[in-house]
N, C-alpha and C positions, 0 to 999 in steps of 0.2 A: 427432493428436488434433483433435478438431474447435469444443472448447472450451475455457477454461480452467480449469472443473470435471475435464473428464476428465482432463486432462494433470495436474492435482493428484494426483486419485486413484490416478495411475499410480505416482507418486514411491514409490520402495520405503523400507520401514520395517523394520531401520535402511536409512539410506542410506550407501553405502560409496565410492561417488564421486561426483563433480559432475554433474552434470546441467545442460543447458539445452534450454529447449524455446525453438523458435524459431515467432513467430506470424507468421502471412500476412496480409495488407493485410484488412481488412476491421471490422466492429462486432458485438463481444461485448454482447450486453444478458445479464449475469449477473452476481450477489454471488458473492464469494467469500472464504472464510475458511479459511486455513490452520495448523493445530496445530502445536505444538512436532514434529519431524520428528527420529528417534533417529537420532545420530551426524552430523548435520548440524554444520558446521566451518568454519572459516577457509579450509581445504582443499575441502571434501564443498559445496559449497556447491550453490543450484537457481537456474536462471536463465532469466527471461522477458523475450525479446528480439525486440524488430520486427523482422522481416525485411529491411525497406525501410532501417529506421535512420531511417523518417522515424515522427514522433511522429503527427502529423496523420493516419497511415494504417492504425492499429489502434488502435480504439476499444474500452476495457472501460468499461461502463458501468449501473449499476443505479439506479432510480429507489425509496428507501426509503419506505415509509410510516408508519414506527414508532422509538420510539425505540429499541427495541430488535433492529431490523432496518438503525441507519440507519450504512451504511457501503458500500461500493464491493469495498473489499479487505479483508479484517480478517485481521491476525496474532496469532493468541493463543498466544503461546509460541511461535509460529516464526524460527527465528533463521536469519542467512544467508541470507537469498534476496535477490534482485538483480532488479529489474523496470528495464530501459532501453529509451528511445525506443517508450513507450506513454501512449496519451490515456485517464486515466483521471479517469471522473467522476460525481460525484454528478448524478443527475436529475432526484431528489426537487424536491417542491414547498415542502417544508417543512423535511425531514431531508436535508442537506445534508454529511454528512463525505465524502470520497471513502475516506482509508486512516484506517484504527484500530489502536494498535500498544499490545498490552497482555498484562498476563500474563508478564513477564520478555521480550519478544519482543525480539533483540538482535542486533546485527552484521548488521541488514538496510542495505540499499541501492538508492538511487531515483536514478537515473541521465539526466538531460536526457528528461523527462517531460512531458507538460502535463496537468495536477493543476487540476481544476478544478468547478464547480459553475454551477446555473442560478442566474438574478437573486434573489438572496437580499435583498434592499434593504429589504423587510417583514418576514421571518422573525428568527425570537429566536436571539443569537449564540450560544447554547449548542449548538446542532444544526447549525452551516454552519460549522465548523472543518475547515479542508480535510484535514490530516495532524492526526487528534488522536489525542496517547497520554497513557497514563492507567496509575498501579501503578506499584509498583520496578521495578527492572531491567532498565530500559531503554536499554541503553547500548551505543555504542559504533555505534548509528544513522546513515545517511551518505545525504544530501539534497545533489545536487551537481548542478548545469546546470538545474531546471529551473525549468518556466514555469506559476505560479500564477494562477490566474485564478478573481475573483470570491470568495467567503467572508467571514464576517467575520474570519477569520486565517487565512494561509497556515501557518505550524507551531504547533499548541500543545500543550504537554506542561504535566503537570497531575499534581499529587501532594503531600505532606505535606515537610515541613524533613526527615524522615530518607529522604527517598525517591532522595538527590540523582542524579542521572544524569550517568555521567562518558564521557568518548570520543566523546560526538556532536558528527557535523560538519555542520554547513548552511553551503553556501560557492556565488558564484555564480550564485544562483537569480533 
């Protein structure tokens, strides 16, 4: 696939085994947003992996204008998937998240990444949250090796006293 829209699009619904799509050295300028995926698993999992293993050499990257567009990656209910040794970043000028994990989105995994955004030093922290998740059920989340850069916060999770979120790891970063 020559994106990571198409490669999205391909994931079969349900999904009955693992999957990885393996990306080639180069810069994605795209959003992208993946829905809850049937029979996605501990097991069934989907996986987006540099080729190189080097992070510096596949770039996804979307520049938002809105707050309603402002995100890089957004998982709304998708659970399982595994992004390793990818630069992904916010470009915006103003709306700065890179991932958004919301809607129950769970048992994902960000793997020695560089997670980052442009000079945010003027813009309002609500919008330059590099990884922000939001809603119940969000659990069990796993941020492990990588490299945040710029934001006004590397992780933030955000929700009500009955929201709590249990099993995430941030370890390393």
């Amino acid at each position: 696939y020559k994106t990571f829209t198409e490669a999205i699009s391909a994931i079969p619904n349900p999904l009955t085994t693992p999957i990885t799509y393996v990306a080639i050295d180069g810069t994605y300028n795209e959003q992208i947003e993946i829905p809850h995926i049937t029979g996605s698993s501990p097991t069934n999992t989907v996986s987006f992996i540099s080729k190189s293993c080097d992070s510096s050499k596949v770039n996804l990257t979307f520049a938002a204008t809105s707050v309603g567009n402002n995100y890089t990656i957004k998982l709304n209910g998708a659970d399982y998937l595994n992004f390793k040794h990818i630069s992904i970043k916010a470009a915006g000028t103003r709306y700065c998240k890179a991932i958004v994990l919301t809607n129950t989105a769970s048992g994902n995994a960000f793997y020695h990444n560089k997670i980052s955004c442009n000079d945010i030093s003027t813009q309002p922290e609500t919008e330059t949250q590099l990884v922000y998740a939001t809603g119940v059920g969000l659990d069990s989340n796993t941020f492990i090796g990588n490299y945040f850069y710029s934001g006004s916060f590397a992780i933030y999770y955000t929700g009500t006293t009955s929201d709590y979120i249990s099993g995430t790891v941030i370890s390393e970063n």
